[in-house]
C-alpha positions as CSV (number, residue, x, y, z in Angstrom):
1,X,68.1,56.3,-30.5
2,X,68.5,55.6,-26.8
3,X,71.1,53.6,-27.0
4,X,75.2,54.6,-25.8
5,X,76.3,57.3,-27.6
6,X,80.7,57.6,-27.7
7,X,80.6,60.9,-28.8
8,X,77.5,62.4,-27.3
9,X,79.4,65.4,-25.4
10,X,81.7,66.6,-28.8
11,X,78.5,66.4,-30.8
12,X,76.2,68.5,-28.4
13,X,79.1,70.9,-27.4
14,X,79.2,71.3,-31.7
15,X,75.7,72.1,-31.6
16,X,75.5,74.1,-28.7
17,X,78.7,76.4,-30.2
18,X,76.4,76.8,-33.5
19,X,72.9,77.7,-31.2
20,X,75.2,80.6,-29.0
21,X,76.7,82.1,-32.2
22,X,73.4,82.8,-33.7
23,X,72.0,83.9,-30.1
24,X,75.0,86.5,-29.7
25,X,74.8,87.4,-33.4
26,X,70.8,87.9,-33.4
27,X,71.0,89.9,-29.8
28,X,68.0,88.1,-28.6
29,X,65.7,88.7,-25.6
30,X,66.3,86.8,-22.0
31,X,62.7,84.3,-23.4
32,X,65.1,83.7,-26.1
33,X,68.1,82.6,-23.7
34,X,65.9,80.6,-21.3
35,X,64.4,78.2,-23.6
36,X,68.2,78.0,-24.8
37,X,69.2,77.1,-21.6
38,X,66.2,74.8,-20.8
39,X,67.1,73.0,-24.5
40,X,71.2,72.7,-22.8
41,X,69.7,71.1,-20.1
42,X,67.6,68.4,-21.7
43,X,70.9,67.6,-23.5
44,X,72.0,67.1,-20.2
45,X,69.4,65.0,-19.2
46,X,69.5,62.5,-22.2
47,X,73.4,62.3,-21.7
48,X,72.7,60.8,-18.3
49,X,71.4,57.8,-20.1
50,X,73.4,58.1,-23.2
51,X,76.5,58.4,-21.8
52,X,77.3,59.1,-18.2
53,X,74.9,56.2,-17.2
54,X,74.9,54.2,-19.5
55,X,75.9,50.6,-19.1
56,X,77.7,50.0,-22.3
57,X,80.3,53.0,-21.6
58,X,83.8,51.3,-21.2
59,X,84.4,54.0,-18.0
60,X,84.1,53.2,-14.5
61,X,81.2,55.2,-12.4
62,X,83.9,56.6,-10.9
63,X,85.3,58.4,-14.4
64,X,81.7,59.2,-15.7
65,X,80.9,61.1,-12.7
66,X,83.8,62.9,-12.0
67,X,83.7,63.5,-16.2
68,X,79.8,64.9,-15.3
69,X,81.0,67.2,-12.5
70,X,83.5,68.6,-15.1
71,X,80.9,69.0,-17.9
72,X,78.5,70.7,-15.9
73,X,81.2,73.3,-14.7
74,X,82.2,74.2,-18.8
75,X,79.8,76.4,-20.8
76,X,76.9,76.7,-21.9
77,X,75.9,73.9,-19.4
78,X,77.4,76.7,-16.1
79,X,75.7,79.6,-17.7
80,X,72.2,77.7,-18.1
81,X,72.1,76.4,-14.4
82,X,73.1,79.8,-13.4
83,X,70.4,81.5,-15.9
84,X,67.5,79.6,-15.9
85,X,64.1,80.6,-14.6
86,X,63.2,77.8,-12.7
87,X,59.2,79.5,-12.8
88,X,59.0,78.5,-16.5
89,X,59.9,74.9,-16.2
90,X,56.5,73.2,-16.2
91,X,58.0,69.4,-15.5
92,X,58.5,68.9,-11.8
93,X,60.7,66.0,-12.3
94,X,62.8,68.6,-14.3
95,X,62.1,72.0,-11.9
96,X,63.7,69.3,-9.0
97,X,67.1,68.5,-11.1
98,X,67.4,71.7,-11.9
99,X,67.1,73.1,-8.3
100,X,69.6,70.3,-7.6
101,X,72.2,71.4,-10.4
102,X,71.7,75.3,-9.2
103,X,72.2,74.2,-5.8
104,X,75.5,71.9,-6.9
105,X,73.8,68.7,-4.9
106,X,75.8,66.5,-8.4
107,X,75.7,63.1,-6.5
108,X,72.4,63.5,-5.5
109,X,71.6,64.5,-9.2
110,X,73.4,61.8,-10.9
111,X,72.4,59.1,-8.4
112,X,68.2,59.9,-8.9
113,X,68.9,60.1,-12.7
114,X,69.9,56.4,-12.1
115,X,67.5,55.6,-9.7
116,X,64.5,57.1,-12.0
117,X,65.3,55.9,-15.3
């Protein structure tokens, strides 16, 4: 479903916990780790419209973007901006907010996420 979702970031930060255990226990290669990190940051992207843009959140735009500039400094969504290789991301749309998240342009992020969707 597309629709709000309260409790989006506990329930992707529970499954993200779950994916980075097995990773650490299973020592797996850096292919491994980037399509991790490229999975964290579709999360990321669906949350835009899920939650943090979402017009049926009770919080002002104010609170949801200042609550995105925090989320995007916590793990794993830090370590995949830092990790990522942007050369295997075949989606421009996606290479672009990337490059914007590595780069730490957040407004500009969050504003085209609203803009585009």
């Amino acid at each position: 479903s597309h629709g709000y979702k309260k409790n989006y970031i506990e329930t992707v930060s529970r499954i993200f916990e779950k994916y980075d255990e097995f990773l650490k226990n299973h020592e797996k290669d850096h292919l491994i780790w980037n399509g991790f990190y490229v999975r964290v940051l579709i999360y990321l992207s669906q949350g835009m419209n899920r939650y943090f843009q979402n017009k049926k959140s009770p919080k002002t735009y104010l609170e949801r973007f200042n609550e995105f500039s925090e989320l995007v400094k916590m793990e794993p969504f830090n370590e995949a901006i830092k990790n990522i290789e942007i050369k295997n991301i075949g989606s421009k749309s996606f290479r672009i907010g990337v490059l914007l998240l590595k780069n730490k342009f957040l407004l500009l992020y969050y504003v085209l996420n609203l803009l585009i969707r």
